[in-house]
Backbone bond lengths (Angstrom), bond angles and torsions (degrees), N, CA, C in turn:
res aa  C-N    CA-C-N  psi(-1)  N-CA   C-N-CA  omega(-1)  CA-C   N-CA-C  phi
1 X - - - 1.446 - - 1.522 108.79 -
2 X 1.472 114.00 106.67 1.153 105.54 167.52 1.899 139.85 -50.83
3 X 1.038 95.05 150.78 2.173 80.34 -177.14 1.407 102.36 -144.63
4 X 1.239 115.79 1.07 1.824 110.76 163.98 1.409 109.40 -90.10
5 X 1.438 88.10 144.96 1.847 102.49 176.38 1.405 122.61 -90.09
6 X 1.362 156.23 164.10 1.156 159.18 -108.68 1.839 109.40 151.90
7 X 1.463 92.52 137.66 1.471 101.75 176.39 1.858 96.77 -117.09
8 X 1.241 108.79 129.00 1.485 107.91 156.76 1.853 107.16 -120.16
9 X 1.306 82.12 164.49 2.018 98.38 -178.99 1.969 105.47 -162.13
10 X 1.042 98.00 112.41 1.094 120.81 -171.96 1.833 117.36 -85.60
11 X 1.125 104.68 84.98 1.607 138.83 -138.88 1.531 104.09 -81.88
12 X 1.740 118.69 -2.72 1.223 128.77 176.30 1.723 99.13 -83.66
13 X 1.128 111.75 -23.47 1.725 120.12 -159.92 1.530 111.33 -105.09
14 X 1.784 105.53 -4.21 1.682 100.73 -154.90 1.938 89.17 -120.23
15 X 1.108 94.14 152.41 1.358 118.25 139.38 1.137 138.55 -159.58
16 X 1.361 108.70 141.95 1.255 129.71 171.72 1.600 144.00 -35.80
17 X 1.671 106.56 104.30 1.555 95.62 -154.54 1.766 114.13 -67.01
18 X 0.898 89.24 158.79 2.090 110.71 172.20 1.606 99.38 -39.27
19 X 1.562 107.11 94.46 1.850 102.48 153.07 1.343 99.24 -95.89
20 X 1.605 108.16 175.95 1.644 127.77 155.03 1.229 117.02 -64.68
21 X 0.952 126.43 -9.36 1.374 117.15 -148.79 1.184 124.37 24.17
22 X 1.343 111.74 88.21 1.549 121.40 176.56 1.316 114.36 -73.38
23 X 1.458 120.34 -16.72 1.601 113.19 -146.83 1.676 92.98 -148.45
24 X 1.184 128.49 142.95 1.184 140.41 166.10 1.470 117.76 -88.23
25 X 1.341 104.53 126.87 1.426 110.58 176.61 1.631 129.77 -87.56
26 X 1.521 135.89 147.56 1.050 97.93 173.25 1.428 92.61 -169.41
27 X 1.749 124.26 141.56 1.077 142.81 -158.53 1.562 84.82 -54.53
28 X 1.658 96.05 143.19 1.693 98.04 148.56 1.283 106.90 -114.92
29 X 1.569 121.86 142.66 1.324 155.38 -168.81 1.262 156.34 -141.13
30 X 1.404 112.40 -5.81 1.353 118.05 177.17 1.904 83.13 -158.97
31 X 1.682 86.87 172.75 1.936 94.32 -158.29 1.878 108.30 -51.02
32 X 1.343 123.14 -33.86 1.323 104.42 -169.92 1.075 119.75 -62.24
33 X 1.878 115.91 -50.07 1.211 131.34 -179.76 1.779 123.55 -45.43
34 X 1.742 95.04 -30.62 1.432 97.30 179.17 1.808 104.22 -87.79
35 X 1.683 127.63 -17.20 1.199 92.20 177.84 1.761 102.82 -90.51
36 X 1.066 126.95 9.98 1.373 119.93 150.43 1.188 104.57 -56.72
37 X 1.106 104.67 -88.18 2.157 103.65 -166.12 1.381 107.31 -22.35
38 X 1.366 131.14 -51.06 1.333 142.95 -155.85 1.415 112.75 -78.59
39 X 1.747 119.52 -26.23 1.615 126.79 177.15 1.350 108.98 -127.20
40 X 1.984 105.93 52.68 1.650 116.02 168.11 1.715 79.80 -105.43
41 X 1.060 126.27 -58.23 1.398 124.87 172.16 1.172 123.35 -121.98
42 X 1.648 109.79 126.65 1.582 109.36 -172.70 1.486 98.22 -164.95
43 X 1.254 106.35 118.46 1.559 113.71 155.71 1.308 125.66 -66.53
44 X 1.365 102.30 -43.13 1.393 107.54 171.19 1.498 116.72 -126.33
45 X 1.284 103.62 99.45 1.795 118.03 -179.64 1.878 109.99 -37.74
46 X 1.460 91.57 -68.50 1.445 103.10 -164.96 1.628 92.48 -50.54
47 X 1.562 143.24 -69.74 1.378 155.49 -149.65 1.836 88.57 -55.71
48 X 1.212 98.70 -67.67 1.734 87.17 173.05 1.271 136.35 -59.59
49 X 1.335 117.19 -30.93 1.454 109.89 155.09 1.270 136.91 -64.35
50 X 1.313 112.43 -25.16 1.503 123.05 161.92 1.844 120.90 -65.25
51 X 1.456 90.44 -37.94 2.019 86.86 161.00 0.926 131.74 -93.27
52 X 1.615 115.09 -5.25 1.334 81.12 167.58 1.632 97.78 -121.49
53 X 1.353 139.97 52.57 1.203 152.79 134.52 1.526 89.01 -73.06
54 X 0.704 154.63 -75.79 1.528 146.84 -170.21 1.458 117.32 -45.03
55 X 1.628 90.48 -33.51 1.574 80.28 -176.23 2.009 121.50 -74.18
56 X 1.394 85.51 -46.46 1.578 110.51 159.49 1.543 103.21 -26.35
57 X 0.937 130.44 -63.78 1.418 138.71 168.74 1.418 132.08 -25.30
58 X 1.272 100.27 -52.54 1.333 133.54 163.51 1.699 162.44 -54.73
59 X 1.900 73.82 -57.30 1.214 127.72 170.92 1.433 119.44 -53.39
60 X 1.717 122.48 128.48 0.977 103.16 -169.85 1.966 86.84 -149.52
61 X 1.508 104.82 148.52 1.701 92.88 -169.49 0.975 113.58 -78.62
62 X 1.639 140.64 -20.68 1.765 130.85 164.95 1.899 107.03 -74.91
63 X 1.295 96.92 2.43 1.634 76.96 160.11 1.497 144.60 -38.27
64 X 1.192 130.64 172.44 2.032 92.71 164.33 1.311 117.98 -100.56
65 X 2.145 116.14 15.79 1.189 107.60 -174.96 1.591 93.34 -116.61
66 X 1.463 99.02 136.46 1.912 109.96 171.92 1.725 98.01 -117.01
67 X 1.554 102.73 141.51 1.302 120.25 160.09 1.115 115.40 -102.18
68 X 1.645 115.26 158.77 1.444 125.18 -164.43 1.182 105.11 -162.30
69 X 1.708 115.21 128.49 1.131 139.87 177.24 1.222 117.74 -107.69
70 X 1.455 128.67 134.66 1.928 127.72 172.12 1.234 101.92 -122.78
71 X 1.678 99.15 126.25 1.515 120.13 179.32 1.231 103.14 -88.56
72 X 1.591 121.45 151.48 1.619 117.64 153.81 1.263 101.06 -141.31
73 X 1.592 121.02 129.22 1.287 138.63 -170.21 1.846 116.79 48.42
74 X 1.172 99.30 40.63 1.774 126.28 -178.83 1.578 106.98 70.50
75 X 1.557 111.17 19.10 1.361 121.83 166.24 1.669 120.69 -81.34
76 X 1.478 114.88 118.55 1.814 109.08 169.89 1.752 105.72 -76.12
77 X 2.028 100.66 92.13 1.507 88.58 164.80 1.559 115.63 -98.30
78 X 1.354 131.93 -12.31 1.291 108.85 -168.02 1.441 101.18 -154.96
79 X 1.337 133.35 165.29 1.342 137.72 -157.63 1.322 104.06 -153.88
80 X 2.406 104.51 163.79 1.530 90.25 158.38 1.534 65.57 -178.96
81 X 2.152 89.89 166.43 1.884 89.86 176.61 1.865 88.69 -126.62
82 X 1.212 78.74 167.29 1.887 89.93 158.73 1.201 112.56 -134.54
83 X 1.622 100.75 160.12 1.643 87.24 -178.69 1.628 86.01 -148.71
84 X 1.321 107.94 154.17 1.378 136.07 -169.86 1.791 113.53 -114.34
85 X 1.413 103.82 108.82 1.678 120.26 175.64 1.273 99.60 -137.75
86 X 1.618 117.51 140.86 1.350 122.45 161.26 1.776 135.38 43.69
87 X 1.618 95.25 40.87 1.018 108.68 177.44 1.543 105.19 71.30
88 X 1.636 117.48 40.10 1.425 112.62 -160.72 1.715 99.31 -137.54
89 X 0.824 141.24 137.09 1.328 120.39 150.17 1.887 126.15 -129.85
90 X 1.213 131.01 150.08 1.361 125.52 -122.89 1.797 79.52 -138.31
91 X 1.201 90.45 154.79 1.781 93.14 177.34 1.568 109.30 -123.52
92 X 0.867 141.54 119.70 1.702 141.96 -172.63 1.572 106.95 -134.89
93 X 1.670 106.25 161.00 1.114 121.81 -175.65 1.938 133.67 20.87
94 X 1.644 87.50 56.71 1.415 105.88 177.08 1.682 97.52 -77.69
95 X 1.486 107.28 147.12 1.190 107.87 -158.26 1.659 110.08 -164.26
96 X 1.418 119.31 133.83 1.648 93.93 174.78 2.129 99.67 -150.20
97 X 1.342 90.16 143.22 1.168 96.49 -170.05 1.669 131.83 -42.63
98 X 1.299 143.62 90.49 1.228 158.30 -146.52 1.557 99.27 -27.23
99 X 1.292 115.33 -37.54 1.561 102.89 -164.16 1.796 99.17 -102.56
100 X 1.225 112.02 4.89 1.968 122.49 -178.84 1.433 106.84 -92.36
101 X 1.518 116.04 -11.98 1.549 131.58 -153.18 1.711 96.52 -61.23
102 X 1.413 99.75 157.29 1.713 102.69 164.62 1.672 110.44 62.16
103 X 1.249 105.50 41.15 2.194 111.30 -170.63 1.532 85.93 -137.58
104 X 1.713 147.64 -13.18 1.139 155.67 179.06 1.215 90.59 93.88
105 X 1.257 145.96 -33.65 1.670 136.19 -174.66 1.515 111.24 -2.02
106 X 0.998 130.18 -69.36 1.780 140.52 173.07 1.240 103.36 -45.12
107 X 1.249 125.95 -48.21 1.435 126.63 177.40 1.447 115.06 -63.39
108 X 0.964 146.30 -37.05 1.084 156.40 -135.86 1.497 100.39 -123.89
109 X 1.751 127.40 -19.98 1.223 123.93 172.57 1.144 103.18 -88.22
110 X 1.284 134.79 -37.58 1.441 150.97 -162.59 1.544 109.39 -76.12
111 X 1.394 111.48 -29.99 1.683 118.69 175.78 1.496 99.41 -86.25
112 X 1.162 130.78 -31.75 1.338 138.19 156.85 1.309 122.94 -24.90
113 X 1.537 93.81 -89.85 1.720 112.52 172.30 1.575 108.35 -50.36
114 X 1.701 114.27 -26.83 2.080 109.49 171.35 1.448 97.22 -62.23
C-alpha cells in the first residue's frame, strides 16, 4: 500500500503563465557551476561541497539529471534540477537565496524546468 504523496501535471494540456523574466537561467555543468547550485542554499557549506565534488566526478551531461541556476543582475539567487526516468520527470531541490526570497525567483525556475 502505497503512503507517499505525489504531484502530477499533465504538460500536453498546460501552459505556462507570462513571467518577466527577471532572472536568467542556465544549465549547470562543469565543477564551478555545480558549487554554485550547491551554495544558493546550504546549511552546511562544507557537507555540500563534498557532494557535489563527488558528483562532478560522476557527472555526465546526457545523464537524465540537469542542474539549473537563475541569475539576477549576474547574481546566483535561486536553483532547481530535474531528472528524467520512465517517461517521468521529477523536480528537486528548488531553492532561492534567503535574502532573494519573495522576488518569484523559485517560481520562475520551476515554470522553467515545466
Amino acid at each position: 500500500f502505497e503512503t507517499s504523496l505525489g504531484m502530477y501535471l499533465n504538460l500536453d494540456d498546460w501552459a505556462a503563465p507570462c513571467h518577466a523574466n527577471s532572472i536568467k537561467i542556465k544549465q549547470a555543468k562543469d565543477p564551478a557551476e555545480l558549487n554554485t547550485f550547491a551554495h544558493i542554499l546550504s546549511n552546511d557549506a562544507q557537507a555540500f561541497e563534498r557532494y557535489f565534488a563527488e558528483i562532478v566526478e560522476v557527472y555526465h551531461p546526457n545523464d537524465p539529471i540537469e542542474f539549473y541556476v537563475g541569475y539576477a543582475n549576474g547574481k546566483a539567487v535561486t536553483r532547481g534540477l530535474i531528472v528524467f526516468y520512465a517517461g517521468v520527470a521529477g523536480l528537486y531541490y528548488i531553492a532561492t537565496d534567503p535574502a532573494e526570497r519573495h522576488k518569484g525567483f523559485a517560481t520562475e525556475i520551476q515554470y522553467f524546468l515545466l
